[in-house]
ROFIMAR-548855 format. One record per atom (N, C-alpha, C): residue number from 1; residue in three letters; chain; atom name; z, x, y. Coordinates in steps of 0.001 Angstrom, whole numbers, plus 500000, padded with zeros to 6 digits. Example, Ala and Ser with C-alpha at 12.3 -4.5 7.8 and 13.67 -1.06 7.14 Angstrom:
2
i:aa:ch:at:zz:xx:yy
1:ALA:A:N:507800:513190:494310
1:ALA:A:CA:507800:512300:495500
1:ALA:A:C:507800:513200:496700
2:SER:A:N:507080:512850:497750
2:SER:A:CA:507140:513670:498940
2:SER:A:C:507870:512900:500030
END
This chain:
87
i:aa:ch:at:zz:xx:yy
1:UNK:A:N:248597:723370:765319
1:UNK:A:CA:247787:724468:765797
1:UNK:A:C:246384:723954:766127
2:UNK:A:N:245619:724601:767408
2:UNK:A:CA:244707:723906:767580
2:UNK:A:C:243543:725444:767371
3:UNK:A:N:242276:724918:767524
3:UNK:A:CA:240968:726423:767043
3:UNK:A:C:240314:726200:768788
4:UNK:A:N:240661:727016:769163
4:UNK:A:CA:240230:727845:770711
4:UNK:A:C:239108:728588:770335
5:UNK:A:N:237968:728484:771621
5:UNK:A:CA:237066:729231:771109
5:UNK:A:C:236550:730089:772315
6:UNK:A:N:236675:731112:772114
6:UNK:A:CA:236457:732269:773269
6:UNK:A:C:235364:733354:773487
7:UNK:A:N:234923:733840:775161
7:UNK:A:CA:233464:734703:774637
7:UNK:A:C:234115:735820:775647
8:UNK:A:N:233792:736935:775076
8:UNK:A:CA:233800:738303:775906
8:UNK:A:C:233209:738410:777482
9:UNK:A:N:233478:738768:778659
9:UNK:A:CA:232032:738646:779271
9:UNK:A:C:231536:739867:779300
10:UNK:A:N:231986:741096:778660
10:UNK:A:CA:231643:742201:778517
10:UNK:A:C:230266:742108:777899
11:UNK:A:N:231386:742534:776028
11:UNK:A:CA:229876:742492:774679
11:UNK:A:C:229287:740962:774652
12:UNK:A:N:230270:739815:775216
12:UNK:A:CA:229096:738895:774578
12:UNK:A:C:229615:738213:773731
13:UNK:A:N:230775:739022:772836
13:UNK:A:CA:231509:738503:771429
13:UNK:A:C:231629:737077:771500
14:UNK:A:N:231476:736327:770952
14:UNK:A:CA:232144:734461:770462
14:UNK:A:C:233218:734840:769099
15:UNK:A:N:234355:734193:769609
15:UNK:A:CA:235372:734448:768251
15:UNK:A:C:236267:733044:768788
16:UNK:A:N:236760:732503:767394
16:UNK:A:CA:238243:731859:767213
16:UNK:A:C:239153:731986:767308
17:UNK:A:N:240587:731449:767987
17:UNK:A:CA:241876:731546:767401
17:UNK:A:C:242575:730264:767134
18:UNK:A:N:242979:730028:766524
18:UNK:A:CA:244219:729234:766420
18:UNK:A:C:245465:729711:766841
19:UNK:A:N:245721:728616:767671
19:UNK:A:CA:246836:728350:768773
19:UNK:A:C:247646:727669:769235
20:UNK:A:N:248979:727531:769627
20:UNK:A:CA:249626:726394:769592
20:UNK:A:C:249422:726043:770878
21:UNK:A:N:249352:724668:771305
21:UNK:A:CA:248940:724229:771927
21:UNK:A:C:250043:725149:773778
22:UNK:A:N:250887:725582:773385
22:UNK:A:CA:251872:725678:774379
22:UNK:A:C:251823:727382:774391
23:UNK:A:N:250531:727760:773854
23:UNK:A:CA:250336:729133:774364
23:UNK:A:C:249459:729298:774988
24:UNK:A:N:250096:730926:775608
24:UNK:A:CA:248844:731475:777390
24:UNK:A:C:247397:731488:776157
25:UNK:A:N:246610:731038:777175
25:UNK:A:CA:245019:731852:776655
25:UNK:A:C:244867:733023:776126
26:UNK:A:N:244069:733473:775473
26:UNK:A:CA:243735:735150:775368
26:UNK:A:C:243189:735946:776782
27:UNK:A:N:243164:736911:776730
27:UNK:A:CA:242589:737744:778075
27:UNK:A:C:241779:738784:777849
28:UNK:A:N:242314:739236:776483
28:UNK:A:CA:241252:740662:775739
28:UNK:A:C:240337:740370:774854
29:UNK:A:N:239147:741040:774932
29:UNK:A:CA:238329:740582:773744
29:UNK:A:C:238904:741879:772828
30:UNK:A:N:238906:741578:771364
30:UNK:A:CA:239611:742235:770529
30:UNK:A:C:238616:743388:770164
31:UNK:A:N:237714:743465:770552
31:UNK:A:CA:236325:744439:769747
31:UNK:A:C:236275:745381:771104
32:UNK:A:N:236040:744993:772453
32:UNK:A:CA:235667:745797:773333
32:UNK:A:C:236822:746418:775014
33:UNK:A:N:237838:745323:774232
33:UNK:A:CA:239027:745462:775364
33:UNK:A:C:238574:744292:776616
34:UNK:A:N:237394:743689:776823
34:UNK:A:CA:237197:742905:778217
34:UNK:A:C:237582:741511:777991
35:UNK:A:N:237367:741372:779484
35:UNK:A:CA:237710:740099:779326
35:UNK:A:C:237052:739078:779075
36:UNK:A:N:238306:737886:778679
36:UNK:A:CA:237423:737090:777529
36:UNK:A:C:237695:735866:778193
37:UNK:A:N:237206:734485:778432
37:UNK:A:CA:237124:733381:778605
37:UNK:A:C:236916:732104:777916
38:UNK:A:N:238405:731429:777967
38:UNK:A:CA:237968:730251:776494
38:UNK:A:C:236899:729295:776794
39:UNK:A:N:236391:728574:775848
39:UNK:A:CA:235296:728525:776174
39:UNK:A:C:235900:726282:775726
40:UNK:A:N:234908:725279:776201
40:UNK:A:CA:235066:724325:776469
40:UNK:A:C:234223:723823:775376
41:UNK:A:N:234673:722888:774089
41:UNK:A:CA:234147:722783:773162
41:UNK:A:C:234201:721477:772976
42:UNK:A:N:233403:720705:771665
42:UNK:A:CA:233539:719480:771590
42:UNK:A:C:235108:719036:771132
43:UNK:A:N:235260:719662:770629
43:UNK:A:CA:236766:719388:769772
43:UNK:A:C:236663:718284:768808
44:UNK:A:N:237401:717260:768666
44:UNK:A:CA:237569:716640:767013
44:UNK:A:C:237252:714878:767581
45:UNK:A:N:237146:714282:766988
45:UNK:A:CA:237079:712853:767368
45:UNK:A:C:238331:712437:766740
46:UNK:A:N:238682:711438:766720
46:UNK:A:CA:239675:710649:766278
46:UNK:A:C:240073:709370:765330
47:UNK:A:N:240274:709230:763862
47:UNK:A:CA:239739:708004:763795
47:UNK:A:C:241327:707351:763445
48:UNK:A:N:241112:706303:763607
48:UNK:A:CA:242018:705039:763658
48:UNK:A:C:241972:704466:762337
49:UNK:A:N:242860:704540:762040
49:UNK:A:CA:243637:703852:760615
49:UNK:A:C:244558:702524:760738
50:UNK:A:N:244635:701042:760364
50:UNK:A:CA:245568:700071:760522
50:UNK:A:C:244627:698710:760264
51:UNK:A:N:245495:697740:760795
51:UNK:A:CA:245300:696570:761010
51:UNK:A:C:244902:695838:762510
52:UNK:A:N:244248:696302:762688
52:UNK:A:CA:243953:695990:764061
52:UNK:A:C:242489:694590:763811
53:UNK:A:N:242158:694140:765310
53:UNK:A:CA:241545:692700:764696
53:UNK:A:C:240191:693462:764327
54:UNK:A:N:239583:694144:765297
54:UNK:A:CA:238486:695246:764211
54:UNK:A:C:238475:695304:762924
55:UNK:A:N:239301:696082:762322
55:UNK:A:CA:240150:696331:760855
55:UNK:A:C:239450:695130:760078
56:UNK:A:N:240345:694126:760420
56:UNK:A:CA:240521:692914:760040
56:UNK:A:C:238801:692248:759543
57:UNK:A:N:238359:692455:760685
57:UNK:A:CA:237379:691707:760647
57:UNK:A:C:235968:692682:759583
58:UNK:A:N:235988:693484:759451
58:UNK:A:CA:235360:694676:759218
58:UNK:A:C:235667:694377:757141
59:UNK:A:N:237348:693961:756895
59:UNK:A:CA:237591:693958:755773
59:UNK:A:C:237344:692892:754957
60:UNK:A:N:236746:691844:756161
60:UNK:A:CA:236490:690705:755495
60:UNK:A:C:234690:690146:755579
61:UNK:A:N:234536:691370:755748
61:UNK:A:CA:233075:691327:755371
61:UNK:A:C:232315:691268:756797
62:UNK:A:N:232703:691678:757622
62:UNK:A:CA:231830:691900:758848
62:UNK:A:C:231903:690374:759623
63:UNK:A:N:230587:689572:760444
63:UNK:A:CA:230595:688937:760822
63:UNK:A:C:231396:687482:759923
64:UNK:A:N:231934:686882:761376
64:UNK:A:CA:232505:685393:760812
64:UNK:A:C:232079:684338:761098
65:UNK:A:N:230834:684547:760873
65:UNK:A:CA:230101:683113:761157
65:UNK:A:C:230318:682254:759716
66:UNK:A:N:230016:682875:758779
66:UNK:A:CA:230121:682422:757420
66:UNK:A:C:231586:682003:757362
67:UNK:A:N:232683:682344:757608
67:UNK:A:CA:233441:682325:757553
67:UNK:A:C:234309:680709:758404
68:UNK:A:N:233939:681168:759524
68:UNK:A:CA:234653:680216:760916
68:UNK:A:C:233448:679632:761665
69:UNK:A:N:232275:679793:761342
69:UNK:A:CA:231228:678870:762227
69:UNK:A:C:231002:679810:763439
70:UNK:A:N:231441:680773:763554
70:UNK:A:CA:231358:681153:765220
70:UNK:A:C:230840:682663:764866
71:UNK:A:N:230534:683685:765337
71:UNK:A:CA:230609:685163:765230
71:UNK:A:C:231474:685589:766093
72:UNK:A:N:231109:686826:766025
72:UNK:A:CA:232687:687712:766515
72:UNK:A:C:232744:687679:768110
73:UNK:A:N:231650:687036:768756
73:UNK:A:CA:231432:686909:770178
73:UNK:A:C:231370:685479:770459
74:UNK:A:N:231579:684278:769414
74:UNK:A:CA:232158:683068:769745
74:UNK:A:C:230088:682065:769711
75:UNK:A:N:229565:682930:769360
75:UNK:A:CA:228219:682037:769527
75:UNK:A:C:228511:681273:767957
76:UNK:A:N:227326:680511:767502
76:UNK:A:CA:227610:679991:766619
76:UNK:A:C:226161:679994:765591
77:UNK:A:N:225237:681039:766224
77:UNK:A:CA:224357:682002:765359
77:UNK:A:C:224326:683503:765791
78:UNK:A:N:223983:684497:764729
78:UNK:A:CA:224064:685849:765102
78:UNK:A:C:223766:686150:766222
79:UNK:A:N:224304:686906:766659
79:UNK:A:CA:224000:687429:767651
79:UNK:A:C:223404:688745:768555
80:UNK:A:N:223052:689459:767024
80:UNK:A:CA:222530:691144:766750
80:UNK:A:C:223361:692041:767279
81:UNK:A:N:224736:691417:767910
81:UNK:A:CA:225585:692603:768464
81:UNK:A:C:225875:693640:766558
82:UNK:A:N:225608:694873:766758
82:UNK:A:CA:226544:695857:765387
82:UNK:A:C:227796:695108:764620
83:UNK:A:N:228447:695034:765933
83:UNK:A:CA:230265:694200:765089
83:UNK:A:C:229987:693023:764721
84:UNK:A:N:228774:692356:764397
84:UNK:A:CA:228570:691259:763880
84:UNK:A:C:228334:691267:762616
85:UNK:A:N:227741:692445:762228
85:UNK:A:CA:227816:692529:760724
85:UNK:A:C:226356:692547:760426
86:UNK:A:N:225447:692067:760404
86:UNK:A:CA:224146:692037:759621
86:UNK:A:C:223183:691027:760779
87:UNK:A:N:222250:691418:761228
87:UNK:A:CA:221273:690502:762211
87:UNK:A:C:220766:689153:762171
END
Protein backbone atom coordinates (compact mmCIF):
# COMPACT_ATOMS: atom_id res chain seq x y z
CA UNK A 1 0.00 0.00 0.00
CA UNK A 2 1.30 3.24 -0.88
CA UNK A 3 0.13 7.10 1.20
CA UNK A 4 -1.36 9.37 -1.75
CA UNK A 5 -1.73 12.73 -0.94
CA UNK A 6 -4.63 14.79 -2.20
CA UNK A 7 -6.15 18.59 -2.14
CA UNK A 8 -9.79 19.65 -2.73
CA UNK A 9 -9.90 22.46 -5.30
CA UNK A 10 -13.07 23.49 -3.80
CA UNK A 11 -12.42 23.88 0.37
CA UNK A 12 -8.77 23.62 0.00
CA UNK A 13 -8.83 20.27 2.17
CA UNK A 14 -5.10 18.33 2.11
CA UNK A 15 -5.87 14.66 3.24
CA UNK A 16 -4.20 11.04 2.88
CA UNK A 17 -5.04 7.73 1.58
CA UNK A 18 -3.47 4.68 1.37
CA UNK A 19 -3.68 2.87 -1.76
CA UNK A 20 -2.76 0.10 -3.72
CA UNK A 21 -0.74 0.95 -6.13
CA UNK A 22 -3.25 -0.51 -9.00
CA UNK A 23 -6.05 1.77 -7.87
CA UNK A 24 -8.10 4.74 -9.82
CA UNK A 25 -7.21 8.06 -7.94
CA UNK A 26 -9.81 9.65 -5.73
CA UNK A 27 -12.18 12.27 -7.43
CA UNK A 28 -14.30 13.45 -4.29
CA UNK A 29 -13.12 15.41 -1.59
CA UNK A 30 -14.76 13.60 1.37
CA UNK A 31 -15.76 16.89 3.49
CA UNK A 32 -17.20 19.04 0.58
CA UNK A 33 -18.12 16.59 -2.37
CA UNK A 34 -15.42 18.54 -5.00
CA UNK A 35 -13.03 17.72 -6.73
CA UNK A 36 -9.91 16.59 -5.54
CA UNK A 37 -6.42 16.26 -7.18
CA UNK A 38 -3.51 13.98 -6.05
CA UNK A 39 -1.02 15.84 -5.30
CA UNK A 40 2.99 15.06 -6.32
CA UNK A 41 5.06 14.38 -3.25
CA UNK A 42 8.53 13.55 -2.24
CA UNK A 43 7.81 10.00 -1.49
CA UNK A 44 10.43 7.63 0.33
CA UNK A 45 14.13 7.21 -0.59
CA UNK A 46 15.53 3.92 -0.75
CA UNK A 47 18.26 2.34 1.05
CA UNK A 48 20.37 -0.53 -0.06
CA UNK A 49 21.30 -3.33 2.09
CA UNK A 50 24.29 -6.09 0.89
CA UNK A 51 27.64 -6.59 -0.17
CA UNK A 52 28.30 -4.50 -2.75
CA UNK A 53 32.09 -2.96 -3.27
CA UNK A 54 30.67 0.31 -1.44
CA UNK A 55 29.47 -2.04 1.43
CA UNK A 56 32.67 -3.54 1.43
CA UNK A 57 34.71 -0.80 1.54
CA UNK A 58 32.67 1.32 4.04
CA UNK A 59 33.00 -2.04 6.48
CA UNK A 60 36.45 -1.98 6.44
CA UNK A 61 36.92 1.23 7.67
CA UNK A 62 36.42 3.67 4.88
CA UNK A 63 39.41 4.68 2.82
CA UNK A 64 42.17 2.03 1.59
CA UNK A 65 45.04 3.73 1.53
CA UNK A 66 46.05 2.28 4.89
CA UNK A 67 45.11 -0.71 3.78
CA UNK A 68 46.40 -1.23 -0.13
CA UNK A 69 48.60 1.97 -0.62
CA UNK A 70 46.10 3.44 -3.02
CA UNK A 71 42.54 5.17 -2.04
CA UNK A 72 39.36 4.38 -3.36
CA UNK A 73 40.14 6.53 -6.58
CA UNK A 74 43.60 4.73 -7.13
CA UNK A 75 45.81 7.96 -5.97
CA UNK A 76 48.22 7.01 -3.47
CA UNK A 77 47.44 10.05 -0.95
CA UNK A 78 43.92 11.23 0.12
CA UNK A 79 42.19 12.55 -1.95
CA UNK A 80 39.21 14.55 0.04
CA UNK A 81 36.72 12.73 -2.17
CA UNK A 82 33.65 11.68 1.06
CA UNK A 83 34.11 7.78 -0.07
CA UNK A 84 37.53 8.14 0.99
CA UNK A 85 36.87 8.10 4.41
CA UNK A 86 38.58 10.93 6.42
CA UNK A 87 40.66 14.00 4.54
Amino acid sequence: MLTYEYECEMCGLRFERQQAISEDPLTECPECRGKVRRLISGGAGFLFKGSGPDQASRSEGGCSLERTGRTCCGREERCGDSSCGRE
